[in-house]
Steps between C-alpha positions, in 0.01 A plus 500: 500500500420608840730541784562241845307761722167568273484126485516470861258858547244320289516153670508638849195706405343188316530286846401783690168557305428147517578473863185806545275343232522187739453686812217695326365157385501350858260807593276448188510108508492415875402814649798471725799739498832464637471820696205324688465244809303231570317358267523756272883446469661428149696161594801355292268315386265716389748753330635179259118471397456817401761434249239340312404874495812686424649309278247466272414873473888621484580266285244571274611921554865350441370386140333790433850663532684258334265550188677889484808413566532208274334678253738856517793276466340334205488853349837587671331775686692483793318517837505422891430140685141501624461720807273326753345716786440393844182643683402316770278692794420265746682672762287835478201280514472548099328223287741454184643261210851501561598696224450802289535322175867488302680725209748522278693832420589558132828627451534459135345758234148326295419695205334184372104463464570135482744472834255675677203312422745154548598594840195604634306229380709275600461518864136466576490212205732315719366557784164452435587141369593394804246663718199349241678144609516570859118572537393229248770299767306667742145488429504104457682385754288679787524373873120373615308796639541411879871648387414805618383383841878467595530913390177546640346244762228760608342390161451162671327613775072468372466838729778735370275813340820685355687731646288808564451827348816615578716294369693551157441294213758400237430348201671458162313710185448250213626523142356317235799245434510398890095424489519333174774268623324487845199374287688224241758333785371507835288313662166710565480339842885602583515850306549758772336827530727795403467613851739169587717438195791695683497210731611212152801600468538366095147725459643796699830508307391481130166777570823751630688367174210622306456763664879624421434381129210688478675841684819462241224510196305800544552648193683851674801676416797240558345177649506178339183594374540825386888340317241273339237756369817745386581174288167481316344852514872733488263793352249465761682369802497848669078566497409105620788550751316861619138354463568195678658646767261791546260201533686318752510842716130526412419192673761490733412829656066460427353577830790706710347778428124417620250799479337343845798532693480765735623816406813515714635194355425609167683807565803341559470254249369661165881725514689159615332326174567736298844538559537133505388501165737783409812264611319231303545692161777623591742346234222454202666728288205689461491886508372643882156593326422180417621303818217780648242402287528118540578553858212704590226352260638137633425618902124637372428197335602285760294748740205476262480126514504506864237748550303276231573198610633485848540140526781478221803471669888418316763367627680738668808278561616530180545907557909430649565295155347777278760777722759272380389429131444908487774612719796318484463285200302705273210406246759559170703286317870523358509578178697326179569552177241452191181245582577169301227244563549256716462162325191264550602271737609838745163619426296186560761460872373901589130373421540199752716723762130735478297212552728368757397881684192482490434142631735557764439863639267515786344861528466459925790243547502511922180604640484626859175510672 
């Protein structure tokens, strides 16, 4: 049982976190903020519509959590409420989501193959449920296209040209479950470009489900995903956890080090990468020779490629998430006792959690321009 004050911890954080996702969905949504004047102001008003926002998408995280916890207490594993937190940045000028995502601490002891694989599964199966409703939800009951005039009513004017070469553009990087359902539900003439979904706030909130779905599966040390592969490959967990992750970091990293930079910059970057990388590997179990060897042939491949084929760019905003993965969390897994099977219907739920992955991940998921 859990104690008066981490009940109220965990609920105060809860309201909090949905207090920012709505504030962060007022910015997203409306383009207004409640920092702003004017016109640009986030009214009463506006802040209880971007609750169609916030709710949606932390209720869907609050699943997600649920799914572990409800799940470790199936098993008796004894664990923490869900941990929600709170990131809004408005005030620094910062675009955000509200949120950082949510966790649950494990206190108890798993020396289980089958706990594991039951706990982690369970979160992103739940989760994903939900957001797979809210998008169908979303897709087919879109607002006519002239919906985005009250977001944008520059759009309306015949002689608006954009707004110049220095302007940012945003847009949302497709996956292949958010097109497909894009493609079967919505109306063609109502379907939004991606550059314009964050402004639907059903659309917005299940693509950032997804998106968290898709984070908690990579198949890497102890994430959802990598709880999952553990539970279906235990003999082989450790080399697709290493592989996929020096993959992510191969594409996450693919042009930083650019052979037609100019030399000063690649001065001070080629060391800065390379030590980067170091951190990276720094808890892969793997003797100092061979974090060397992957580190250094890794940085000349990725070199390579750009000197070949300058154009090929990755996505470099995954580089923070693969310091954490490598750094703080670690590529490995826990290790139990013995490596019983799990039974079929585990192994067909692992084969659907994949799938889930790899219709849901988007390789370039916010693209700045």
């Amino acid at each position: 049982m859990h104690s008066k004050k981490e009940y109220l911890i965990h609920g105060l954080l809860f309201i909090l976190t949905l207090t920012t996702a709505t504030l962060a969905g007022g910015e997203w949504v409306f383009g207004k903020s409640v920092l702003a004047s004017g016109d640009q102001a986030l009214s009463i008003d506006d802040f209880w519509k971007a609750t169609a926002f916030s709710i949606p998408f932390i209720g869907i995280l609050l699943i997600h959590e649920l799914g572990h916890y409800f799940t470790s207490l199936y098993h008796k594993v004894r664990c923490s409420l869900p941990f929600f937190i709170p990131a809004w940045l408005g005030f620094i000028g910062v675009p955000s989501i509200g949120t950082f995502g949510a966790v649950i601490q494990m206190k108890g002891f798993v020396n289980s193959r089958k706990k594991f694989f039951d706990i982690g599964v369970a979160g992103p199966l739940a989760g994903f449920v939900v957001a797979l409703g809210l998008l169908i939800y979303g897709f087919a009951t879109l607002p006519p296209a002239e919906y985005i005039y009250q977001v944008h009513p520059e759009y309306a004017d015949p002689n608006f040209e954009g707004y110049g070469e220095d302007a940012m553009d945003f847009k949302l990087g497709s996956n292949l479950l958010f097109w497909g359902l894009g493609e079967v539900f919505a109306d063609p003439d109502r379907l939004p470009d991606m550059a314009e979904v964050i402004h639907y706030p059903f659309l917005f909130a299940g693509y950032l489900a997804l998106f968290f779905t898709a984070l908690n599966l990579l198949p890497i040390g102890q994430l959802d995903g990598g709880h999952v592969i553990f539970g279906l490959f235990p003999r082989h967990h450790k080399t697709i956890s290493l592989v996929t992750f020096t993959g992510f970091l191969a594409f996450a990293g693919l042009g930083f080090i650019n052979p037609y930079l100019p030399l000063e910059d690649l001065i001070i970057r080629i060391p800065l990468y390379l030590g980067y990388l170091y951190l990276c590997y720094s808890k892969s179990g793997m003797t100092l020779q061979n974090k060397l060897t992957i580190i250094f042939s890794l940085a000349a491949l990725q070199y390579t490629l750009s000197f070949f084929f300058p154009l090929w760019e990755g996505y470099q905003g995954w580089l923070f998430f693969a310091f954490l993965l490598g750094r703080v969390m670690g590529v490995r897994h826990p290790e139990v006792s013995g490596f019983r099977e799990l039974n079929t219907t585990r192994k067909i739920i692992g084969w659907i959690a994949i799938l889930i992955f790899l219709i849901s991940f988007a390789p370039e998921p916010f693209v700045f321009e």
